[in-house]
Each structure stands twice: as structure tokens, then as C-alpha cells.
N, C-alpha and C positions, 0 to 999 in steps of 0.2 A: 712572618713566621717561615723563615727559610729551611729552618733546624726541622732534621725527620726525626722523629719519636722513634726511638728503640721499641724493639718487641720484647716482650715479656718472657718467652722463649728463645730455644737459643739454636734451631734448624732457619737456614737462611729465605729471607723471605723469598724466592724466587724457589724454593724447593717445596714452603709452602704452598704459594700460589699455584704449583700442580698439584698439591694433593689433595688443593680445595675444586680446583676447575676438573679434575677425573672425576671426584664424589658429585659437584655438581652436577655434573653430565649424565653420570648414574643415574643419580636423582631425578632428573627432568625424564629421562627416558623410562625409568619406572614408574614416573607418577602420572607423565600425561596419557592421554585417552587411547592406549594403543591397543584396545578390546577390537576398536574396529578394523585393523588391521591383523591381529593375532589372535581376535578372542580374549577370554576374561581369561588370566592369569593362572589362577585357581583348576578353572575346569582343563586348559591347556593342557599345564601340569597333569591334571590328572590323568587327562588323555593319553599323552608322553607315558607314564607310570604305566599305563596300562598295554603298549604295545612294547615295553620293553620288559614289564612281567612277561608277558606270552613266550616272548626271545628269546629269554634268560631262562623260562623255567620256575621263577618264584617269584614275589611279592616284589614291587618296587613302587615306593610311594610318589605324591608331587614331590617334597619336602627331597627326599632321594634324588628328584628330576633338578631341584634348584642345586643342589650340592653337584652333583656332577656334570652340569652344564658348566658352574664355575671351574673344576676339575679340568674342562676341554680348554677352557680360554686360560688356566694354568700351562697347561702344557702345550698350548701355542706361542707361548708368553718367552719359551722356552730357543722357539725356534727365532723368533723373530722379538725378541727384548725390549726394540722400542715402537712396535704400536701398539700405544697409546689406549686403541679400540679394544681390548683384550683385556686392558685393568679397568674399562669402563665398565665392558659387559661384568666380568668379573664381579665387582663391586653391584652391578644389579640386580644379579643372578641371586648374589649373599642376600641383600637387601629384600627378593622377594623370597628368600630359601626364611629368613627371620620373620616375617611375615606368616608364613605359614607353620612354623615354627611355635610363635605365639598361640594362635588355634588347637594347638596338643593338648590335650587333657595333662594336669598335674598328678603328675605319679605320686 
């Protein structure tokens, strides 16, 4: 079985394979045990929310903190296009912004 099997799609594999090794990378770095270097996620965030309320002057939630963490590593993304490390954080920052996200009461 010499013959490669086509993909069912039609982005080439090699542009795939980064889109899956950035999102894996995300993934791993959001999911493994990084409480004990950062603290729990959640309360981080909340922490965050709450020295940049005082800042600001108004309300700024976690959910605020995950959005505009990804916002920073957009606009470094900006200066510098290819590392790499920017669309990970990026990508984790979303990942725990939907997270906490989910937790919102349904309006």
C-alpha cells in the first residue's frame, strides 16, 4: 500500500497539520495542571477582572479578562506574524474565555 489516500477536504495537508498542532498545543496547555503554577483559571481571571475594574473605573469580568488577553496576543500577532506562540496562547485564552462563557446564566 504505497498509494496515499486523499483527504476528504481540500486545504493541503501540511497547512492542516499546523492548524491541528497550534489547537493541540492550546489544548494541552489549557488542560494540563497549570493551577499550580498560575492558580485555578477561574479565580485568576477573576482576580485580573478585578484590578483592571479599579483601573478602568468600571466593571471588567473574567470572561472580559479571557477576551482581551486573546486581543493582546492578536495584536502581537500583528508585529511579529509568525510566532507561532501568539496563535497558541490566542487559541487558549478563547478556549478558557468559552469555558467560562458556558457558566453565564441564559438570558
Amino acid at each position: 500500500m504505497s498509494e496515499q489516500l486523499e483527504l476528504p477536504f481540500s486545504p493541503p495537508l501540511a497547512m492542516v497539520m499546523k492548524r491541528a498542532e497550534i489547537l493541540r498545543t492550546a489544548e494541552e496547555y489549557i488542560t494540563k495542571d497549570r493551577a499550580a503554577t498560575h492558580g485555578n483559571m477561574e479565580d485568576n481571571f477573576s482576580t485580573i477582572a478585578k484590578y483592571w475594574s479599579t483601573h478602568l473605573g468600571h466593571t471588567v469580568t473574567a470572561l472580559d479578562v479571557a477576551i482581551m488577553m486573546s486581543l493582546v496576543k492578536v495584536a502581537r500577532i500583528r508585529n511579529n506574524p509568525r510566532n507561532m506562540d501568539n496563535y497558541i496562547d490566542a487559541a487558549g485564552y478563547m478556549g478558557c474565555g468559552g469555558e467560562l462563557a458556558d457558566k453565564l446564566p441564559t438570558p
